[in-house]
C-alpha positions in Angstrom: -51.3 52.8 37.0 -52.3 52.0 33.6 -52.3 48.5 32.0 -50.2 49.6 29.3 -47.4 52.4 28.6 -45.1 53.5 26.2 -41.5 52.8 25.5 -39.0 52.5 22.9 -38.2 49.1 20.9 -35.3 48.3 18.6 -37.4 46.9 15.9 -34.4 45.1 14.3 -30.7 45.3 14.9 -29.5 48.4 13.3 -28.5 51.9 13.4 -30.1 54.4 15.8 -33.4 54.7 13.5 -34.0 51.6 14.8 -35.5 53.2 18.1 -38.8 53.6 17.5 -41.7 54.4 19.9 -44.3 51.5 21.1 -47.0 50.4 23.5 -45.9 47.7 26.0 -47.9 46.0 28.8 -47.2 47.6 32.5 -44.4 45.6 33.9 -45.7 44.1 37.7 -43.7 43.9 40.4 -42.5 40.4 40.9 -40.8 39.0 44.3 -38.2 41.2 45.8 -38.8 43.8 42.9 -40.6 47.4 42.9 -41.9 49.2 39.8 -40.6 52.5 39.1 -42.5 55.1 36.9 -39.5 56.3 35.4 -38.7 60.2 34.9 -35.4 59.7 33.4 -33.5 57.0 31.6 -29.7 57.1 31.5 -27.8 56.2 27.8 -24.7 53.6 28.2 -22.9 52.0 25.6 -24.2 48.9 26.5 -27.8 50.1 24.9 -25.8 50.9 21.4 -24.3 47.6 21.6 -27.5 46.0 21.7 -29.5 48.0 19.5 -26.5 47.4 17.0 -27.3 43.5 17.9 -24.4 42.4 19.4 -25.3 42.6 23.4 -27.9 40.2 24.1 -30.1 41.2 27.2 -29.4 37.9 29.9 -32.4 35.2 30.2 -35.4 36.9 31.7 -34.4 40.3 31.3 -36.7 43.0 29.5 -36.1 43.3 25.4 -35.9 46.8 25.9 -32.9 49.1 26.0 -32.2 50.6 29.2 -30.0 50.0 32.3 -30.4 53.0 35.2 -33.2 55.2 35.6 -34.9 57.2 38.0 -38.5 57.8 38.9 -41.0 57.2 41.6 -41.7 53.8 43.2 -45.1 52.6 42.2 -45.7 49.0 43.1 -44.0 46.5 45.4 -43.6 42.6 45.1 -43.5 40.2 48.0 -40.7 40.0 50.3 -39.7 44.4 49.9 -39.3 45.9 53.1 -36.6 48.6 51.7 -39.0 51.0 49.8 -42.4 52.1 49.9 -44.9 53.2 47.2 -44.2 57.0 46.8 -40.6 57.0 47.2 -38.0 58.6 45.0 -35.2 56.5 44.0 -32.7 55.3 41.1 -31.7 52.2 40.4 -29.5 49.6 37.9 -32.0 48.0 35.7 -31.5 44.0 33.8 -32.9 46.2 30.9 -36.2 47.8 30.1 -35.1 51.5 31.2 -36.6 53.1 27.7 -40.2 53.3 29.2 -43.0 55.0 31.1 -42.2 52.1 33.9 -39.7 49.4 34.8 -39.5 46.9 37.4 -36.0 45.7 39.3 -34.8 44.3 42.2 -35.5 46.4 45.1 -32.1 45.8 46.4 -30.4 47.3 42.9 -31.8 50.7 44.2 -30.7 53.8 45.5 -32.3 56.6 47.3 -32.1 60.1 45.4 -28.7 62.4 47.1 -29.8 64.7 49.1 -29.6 68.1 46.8 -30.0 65.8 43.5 -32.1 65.8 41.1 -34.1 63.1 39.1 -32.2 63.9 36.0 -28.5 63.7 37.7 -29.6 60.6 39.7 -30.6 58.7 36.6 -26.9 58.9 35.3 -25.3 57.5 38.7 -26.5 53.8 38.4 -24.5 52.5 35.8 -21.2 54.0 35.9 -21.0 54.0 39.7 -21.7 50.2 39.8 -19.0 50.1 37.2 -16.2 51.7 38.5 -17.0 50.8 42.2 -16.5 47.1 41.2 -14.1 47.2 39.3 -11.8 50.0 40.1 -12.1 49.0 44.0 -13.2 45.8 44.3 -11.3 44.4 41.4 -8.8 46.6 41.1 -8.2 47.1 44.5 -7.3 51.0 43.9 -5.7 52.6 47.2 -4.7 55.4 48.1 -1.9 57.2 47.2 -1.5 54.5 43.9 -1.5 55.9 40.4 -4.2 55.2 38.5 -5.1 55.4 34.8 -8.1 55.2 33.2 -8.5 55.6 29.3 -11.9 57.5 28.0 -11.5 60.1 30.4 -14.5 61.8 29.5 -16.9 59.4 29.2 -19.4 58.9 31.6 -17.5 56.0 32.8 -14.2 57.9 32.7 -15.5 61.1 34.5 -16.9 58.7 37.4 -13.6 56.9 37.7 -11.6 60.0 37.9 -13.9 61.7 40.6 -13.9 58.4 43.1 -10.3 57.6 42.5 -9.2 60.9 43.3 -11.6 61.4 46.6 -10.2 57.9 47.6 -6.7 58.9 47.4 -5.2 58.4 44.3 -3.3 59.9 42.1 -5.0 60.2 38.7 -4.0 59.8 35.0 -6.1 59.7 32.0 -6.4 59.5 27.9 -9.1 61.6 26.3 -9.8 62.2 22.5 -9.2 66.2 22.3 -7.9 69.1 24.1 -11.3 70.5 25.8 -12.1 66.9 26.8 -8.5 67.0 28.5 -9.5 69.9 30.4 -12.3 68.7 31.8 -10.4 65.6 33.0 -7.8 67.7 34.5 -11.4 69.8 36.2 -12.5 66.6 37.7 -8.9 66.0 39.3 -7.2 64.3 37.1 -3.4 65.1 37.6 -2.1 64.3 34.1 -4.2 64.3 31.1 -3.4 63.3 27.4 -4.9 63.6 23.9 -4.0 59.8 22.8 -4.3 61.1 19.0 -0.6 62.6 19.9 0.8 61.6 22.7 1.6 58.1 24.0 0.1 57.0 27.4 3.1 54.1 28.1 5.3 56.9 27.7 3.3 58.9 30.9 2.9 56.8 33.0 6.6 54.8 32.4 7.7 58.6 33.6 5.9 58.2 36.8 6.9 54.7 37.8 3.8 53.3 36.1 0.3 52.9 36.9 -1.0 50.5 40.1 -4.3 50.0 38.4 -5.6 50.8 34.7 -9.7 50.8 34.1 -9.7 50.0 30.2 -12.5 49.6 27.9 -10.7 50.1 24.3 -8.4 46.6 24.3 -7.2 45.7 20.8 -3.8 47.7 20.4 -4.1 48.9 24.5 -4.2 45.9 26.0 0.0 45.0 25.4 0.5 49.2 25.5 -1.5 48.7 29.2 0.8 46.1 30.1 3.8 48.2 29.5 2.4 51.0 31.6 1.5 49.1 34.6 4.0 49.2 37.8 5.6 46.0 38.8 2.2 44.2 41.5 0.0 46.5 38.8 -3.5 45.4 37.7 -5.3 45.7 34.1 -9.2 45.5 34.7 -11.1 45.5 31.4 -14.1 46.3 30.9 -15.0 46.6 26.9 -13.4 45.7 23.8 -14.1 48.9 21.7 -11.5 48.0 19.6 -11.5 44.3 19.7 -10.6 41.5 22.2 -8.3 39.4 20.5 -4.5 40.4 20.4 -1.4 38.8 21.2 0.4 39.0 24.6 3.9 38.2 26.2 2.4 36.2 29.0 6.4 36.2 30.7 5.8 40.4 32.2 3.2 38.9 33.9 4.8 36.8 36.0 8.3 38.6 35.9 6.6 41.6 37.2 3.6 40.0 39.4 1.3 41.7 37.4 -2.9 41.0 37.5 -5.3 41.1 34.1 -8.6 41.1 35.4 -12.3 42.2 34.7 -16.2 41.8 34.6 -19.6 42.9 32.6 -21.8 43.7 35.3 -25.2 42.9 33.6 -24.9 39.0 33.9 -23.7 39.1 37.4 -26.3 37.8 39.8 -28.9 39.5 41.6 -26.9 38.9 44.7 -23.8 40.6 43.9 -25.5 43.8 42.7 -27.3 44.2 46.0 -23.8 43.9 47.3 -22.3 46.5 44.7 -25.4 48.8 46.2 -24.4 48.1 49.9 -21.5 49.2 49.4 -22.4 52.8 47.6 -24.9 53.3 49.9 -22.1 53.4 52.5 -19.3 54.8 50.9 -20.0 56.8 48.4 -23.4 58.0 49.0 -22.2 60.4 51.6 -19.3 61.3 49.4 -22.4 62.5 46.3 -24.4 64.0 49.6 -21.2 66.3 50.2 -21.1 67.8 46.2 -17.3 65.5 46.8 -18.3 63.6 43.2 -21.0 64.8 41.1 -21.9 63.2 37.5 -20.9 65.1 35.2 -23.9 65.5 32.2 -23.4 65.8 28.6 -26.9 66.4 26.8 -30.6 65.3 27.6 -33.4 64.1 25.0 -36.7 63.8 24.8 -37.9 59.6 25.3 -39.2 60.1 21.5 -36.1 61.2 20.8 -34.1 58.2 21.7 -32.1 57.8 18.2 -30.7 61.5 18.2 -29.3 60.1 22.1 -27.7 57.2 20.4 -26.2 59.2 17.1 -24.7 61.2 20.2 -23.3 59.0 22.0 -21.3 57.1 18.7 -20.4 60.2 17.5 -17.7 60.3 20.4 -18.1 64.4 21.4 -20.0 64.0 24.4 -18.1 64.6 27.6 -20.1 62.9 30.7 -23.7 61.5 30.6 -26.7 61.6 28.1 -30.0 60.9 29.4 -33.5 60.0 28.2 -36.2 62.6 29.4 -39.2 60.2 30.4 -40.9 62.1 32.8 -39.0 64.2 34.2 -38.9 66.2 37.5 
């Protein structure tokens, strides 16, 4: 290993030309941690949010954008048994994800699915942390429930689909356009809507309303979500695309035993992301092994290129993942 590398910086808090290209010292390996020389880097919302300056990295955690990756395991700190140097593996990163090497946790890793590539593996990390906590561990989703979840063809949305559907549930979803519909409907979704002209209370009123809702627009949604739930139903936010303040009948939820819930999973501790990992490994693992759920890409970039990934991604017409070519394969 080198003693220095290169990775990308947001030089101030801005638009995506604030991504530019720098020379960082190596990351080491600290206790319980590996170093990964990364091959690809997955784009989340999360990194626009902080590049735009309003997502603050936690205390301790790398400056640099990045939350999932996948590469090759370099180094190893004290106190790792899991992983060896030479292994092949993805993993959920506190940041730092844009660059030729990251360190994390060793316990926030995954081994690479049998059949999968580097580039596919690098976009499980993040939405599959996501939507395992909060769809099933929040949320509670079981099978044979209804479930909706809004952005269906985000990377977030096309995750959620595919694992609520192979658990058991019946599916609904909100997507931006016809073709983005589609693809929901692909993944097996059973009902899929364009919310620029139809109303989503109105669906899933017709169904008997939906158990659980994933959510990560609020503003406006977050009373039209309480509507749509099913009496016992439960609302687990995620993001406030379109603002976190509204006004709310507190009354339906107790009338109608209903649950408002949620979590970021950046700040959570070290401890409950090696439990969020546990539980992947075991259930849904096999289920990625099998070709049962698959992420579903959307566009790769080259690492220089990590402002054209950005303008991509807040331009709103990708359907799946975008990734950050690093390395590569």
């Amino acid at each position: 290993m080198t003693k220095t590398m290169r990775a990308v910086e947001i030089t101030n808090p801005g638009g995506p030309e604030v991504l530019q290209i720098c020379e960082r010292p190596v990351p080491e390996a600290g206790h319980g941690q590996v170093v990964l020389k990364v091959a690809y880097a997955g784009v989340n919302r999360p990194d626009t949010l902080q590049r735009a300056g309003s997502y603050a990295p936690p205390a301790g955690a790398s400056d640099l954008p990045g939350l999932e990756a996948s590469g090759e395991v370099v180094a190893i700190g004290d106190g790792v048994s899991e992983y060896a140097v030479g292994d092949m593996v993805c993993a959920l990163l506190p940041g730092g994800g844009y660059a030729e090497y990251v360190a994390t946790p060793a316990r926030h890793c995954l081994p690479i699915p049998k059949g999968m590539g580097l580039k596919e593996a690098a976009c499980l990390p993040e939405t599959y942390f996501t939507v395992w906590t909060n769809v099933f561990m929040r949320g509670g989703l079981k099978a044979g429930e209804k479930f909706l979840v809004h952005g269906g063809s985000s990377g977030i949305g096309t995750t959620a689909i595919q694992l609520a559907n192979a658990f058991g549930a019946r599916v609904f979803t909100t997507a931006g356009s016809a073709d983005k519909c589609q693809v929901c409907l692909e993944l097996g979704a059973e009902q899929a809507i364009n919310y620029r002209d139809d109303d989503f209370v109105t669906m899933m009123k017709a169904v008997g309303g939906a158990d659980v809702i994933l959510d990560m627009v609020g503003g406006d949604y977050i009373p039209r979500n309480i509507k749509a739930l099913a009496n016992d139903g439960r609302l687990v936010q995620i993001a406030f695309l379109q603002g976190p303040v509204v006004e709310v009948n507190f009354v339906m939820l107790m009338v109608r035993r209903l649950t408002i819930t949620g979590s970021t999973l950046r700040p959570q501790s070290d401890l409950a992301k090696a439990q969020i990992a546990d539980a992947l490994r075991e259930q849904v693992w096999p289920l990625l092994e099998a070709g049962k759920v698959a992420p579903v890409m959307d566009s790769e970039f080259d690492f220089s290129d990590a402002a054209k990934a950005h303008a991509r991604m807040e331009g709103s017409g990708h359907i799946g993942k975008i990734v950050l070519k690093v390395a590569g394969d």
